[in-house]
N, C-alpha and C positions, 0 to 999 in steps of 0.2 A: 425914300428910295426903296424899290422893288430889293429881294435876293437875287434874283436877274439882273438887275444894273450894280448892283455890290460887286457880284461876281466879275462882272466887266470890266468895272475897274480896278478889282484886285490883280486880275489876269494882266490887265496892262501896267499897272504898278509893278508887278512878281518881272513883265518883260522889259520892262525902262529898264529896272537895278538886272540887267543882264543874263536872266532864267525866259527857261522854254515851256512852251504850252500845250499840250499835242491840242490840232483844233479838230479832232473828232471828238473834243468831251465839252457837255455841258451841263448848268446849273439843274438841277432837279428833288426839288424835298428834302434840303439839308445835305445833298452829295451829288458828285460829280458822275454822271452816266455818261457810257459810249454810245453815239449816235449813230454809230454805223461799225463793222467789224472793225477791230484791231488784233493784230498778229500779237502772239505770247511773244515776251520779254521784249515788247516795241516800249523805246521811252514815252512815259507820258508828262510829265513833269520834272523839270530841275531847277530847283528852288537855289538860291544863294544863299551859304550860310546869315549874309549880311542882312537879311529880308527875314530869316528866323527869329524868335522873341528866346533868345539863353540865357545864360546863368552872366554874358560879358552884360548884358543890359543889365539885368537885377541889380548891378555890382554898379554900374553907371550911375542909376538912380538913389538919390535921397531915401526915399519910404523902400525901396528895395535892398540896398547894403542893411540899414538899420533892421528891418525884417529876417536878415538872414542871419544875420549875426544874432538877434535875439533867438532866435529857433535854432542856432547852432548849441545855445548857451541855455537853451530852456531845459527842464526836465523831461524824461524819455516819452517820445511821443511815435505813435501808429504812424504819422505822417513825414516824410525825410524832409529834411530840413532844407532842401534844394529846390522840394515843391512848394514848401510854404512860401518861401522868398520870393518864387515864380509867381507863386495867388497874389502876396500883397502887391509885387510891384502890376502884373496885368489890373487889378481892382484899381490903380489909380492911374495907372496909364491908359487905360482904354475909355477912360471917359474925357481925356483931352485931344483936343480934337486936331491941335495943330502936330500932334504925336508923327512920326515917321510912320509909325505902322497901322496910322487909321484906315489906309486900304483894305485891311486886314482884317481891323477890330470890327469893318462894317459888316461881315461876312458872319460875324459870330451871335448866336442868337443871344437876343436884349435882357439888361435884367428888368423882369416884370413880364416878358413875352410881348408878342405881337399876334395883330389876328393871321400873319401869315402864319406864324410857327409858335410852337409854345418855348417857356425858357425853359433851359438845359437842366436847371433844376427838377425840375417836373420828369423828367427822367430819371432821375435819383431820388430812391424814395426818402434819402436823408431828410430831405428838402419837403416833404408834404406835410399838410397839418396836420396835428396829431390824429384828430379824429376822424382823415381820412386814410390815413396809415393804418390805424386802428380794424379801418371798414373795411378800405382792399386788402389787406394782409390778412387775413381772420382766416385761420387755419393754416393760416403761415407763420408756426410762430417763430421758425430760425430765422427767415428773412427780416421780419417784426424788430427781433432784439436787433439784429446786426444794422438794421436803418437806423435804430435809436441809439446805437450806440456810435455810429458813424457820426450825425447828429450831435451828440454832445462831443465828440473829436473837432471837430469843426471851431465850433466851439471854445473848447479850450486851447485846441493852437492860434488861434486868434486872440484869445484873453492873454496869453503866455507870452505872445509877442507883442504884445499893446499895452500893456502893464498899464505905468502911470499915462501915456503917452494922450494927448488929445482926440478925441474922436469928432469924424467931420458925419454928420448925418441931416445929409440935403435928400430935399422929396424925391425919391426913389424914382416917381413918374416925368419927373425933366430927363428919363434917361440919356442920350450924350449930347445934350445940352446942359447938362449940370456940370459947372466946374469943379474942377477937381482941387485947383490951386493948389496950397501948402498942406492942407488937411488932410490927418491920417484918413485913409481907407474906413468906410464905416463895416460893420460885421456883416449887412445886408450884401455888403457889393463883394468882402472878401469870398463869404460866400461863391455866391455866383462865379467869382474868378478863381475859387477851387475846383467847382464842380468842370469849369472848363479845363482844365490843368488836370483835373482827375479822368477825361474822359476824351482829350485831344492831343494829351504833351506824348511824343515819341522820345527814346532813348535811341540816339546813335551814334555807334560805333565806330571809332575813328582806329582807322591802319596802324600797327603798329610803328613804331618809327623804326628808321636807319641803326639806331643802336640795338635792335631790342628789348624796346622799353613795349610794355605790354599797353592792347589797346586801350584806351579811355571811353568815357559813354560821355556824350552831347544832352541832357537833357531841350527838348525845345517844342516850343510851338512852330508847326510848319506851314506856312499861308500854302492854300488849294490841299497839298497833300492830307489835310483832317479831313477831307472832304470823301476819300477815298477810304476802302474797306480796310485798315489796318488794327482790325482784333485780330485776336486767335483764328486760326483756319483761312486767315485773310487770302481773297483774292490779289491781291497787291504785294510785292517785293517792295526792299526801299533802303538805302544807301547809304553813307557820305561817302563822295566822291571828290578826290582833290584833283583840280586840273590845274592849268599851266598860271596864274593869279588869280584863282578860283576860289571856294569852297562852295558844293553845292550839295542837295539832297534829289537824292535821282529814282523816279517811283516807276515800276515796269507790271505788267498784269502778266501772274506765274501762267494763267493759259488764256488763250483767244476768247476774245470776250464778243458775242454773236451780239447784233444793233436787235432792238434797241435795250438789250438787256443792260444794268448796271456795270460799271465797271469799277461801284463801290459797294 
């Protein structure tokens, strides 16, 4: 299946579970562009919390509760223990197929890469082989250390949480046709479902309540809105919004986005 047909049936997947699409945007090199102008602060997406990947699944699943708990209970680690739990439970959920959220997982580049797009690793220099880190980094040496020491984080919060526990390490190139079944997460795939957690999971902000109880953050993966500019300086605004049986994430461009420029 194309990124083009992924996309299409994520979109209609995000609109069955009761979220909107603006239809001036589509698929393009890993993000969502505007085909034609859109007015600042026009909605472009509202996802349902229910259609997010948070911290209520991690807690649902098997290798996700036990995950969190070990990395709440592990020694002090670079990485929150909210993310790790997110990495193991995505590393074994996204490779089963009959998952809720495989609309979702089809959108996310593979582990091992595809000729359309490379894998998300490859953007993270943690992830390169030594001696190519070695090669592009040379005269780089603060980037140099911090790759290799992210790298061995990796690493050890995955050892930390998998102690005695089983390891499942099926051929990496069945990518999601390889079952997942009972077997822990191998380090290959946690991996990979870090580096997605490290460079798509949004943190959001939930109203404070009726009492004045102060707001909470959402940790979550958000289907389409990853697709959108949300680093620093981002073009994108982005929400939780409670409506009338609702919960949703509501993404708006802070100014007018001219066709056919990005509008990620």
């Amino acid at each position: 299946m194309s990124r083009a047909d992924a996309y299409a049936d994520a979109r209609s997947w995000v609109q069955s579970n009761g979220g909107r699409v603006c239809p001036h945007l589509a698929y393009s090199n890993s993000s969502l562009v505007a085909t034609e102008d859109i007015a600042a602060e026009s909605l472009l997406l509202s996802i349902p919390l229910g259609c997010c990947v948070t911290q209520r699944d991690v807690l649902a699943s098997t290798v996700g509760r036990q995950a969190l708990r070990s990395a709440e209970s592990a020694p002090a680690s670079s990485t929150a223990a909210a993310d790790v739990g997110l990495a193991f439970f995505l590393a074994a959920d996204a490779f089963d197929e009959t998952s809720f959220f495989a609309p979702y997982y089809s959108l996310l580049p593979l582990l091992g890469g595809t000729g359309e797009e490379d894998d998300p690793r490859a953007l993270l220099p943690r992830s390169w082989p030594a001696a190519e880190l070695a090669s592009l980094l040379t005269g780089s040496a603060a980037t140099l250390v911090a790759a290799e020491a992210a790298r061995r984080s990796v690493v050890a919060d995955y050892d930390a949480v998998t102690g005695g526990r089983r390891r499942c390490s099926p051929r990496e190139d069945q990518g999601r046709e390889a079952v997942q079944s009972v077997c822990w997460p191998s380090l290959a795939r946690y991996s990979w479902a870090s580096a997605i957690v490290t460079s798509r999971a949004f943190s959001l902000a939930t109203a404070p309540t009726c009492g004045g109880e102060a707001a909470a953050a959402v940790e979550a993966l958000v289907p389409l809105a990853d697709l959108l500019n949300h680093a620093r300086r981002r073009e994108t605004s982005y929400h939780l919004a409670r409506l009338p049986a609702e919960t949703t994430t509501e993404t708006a461009p802070k100014a007018a986005a001219a066709a056919p420029a990005a509008a990620a």
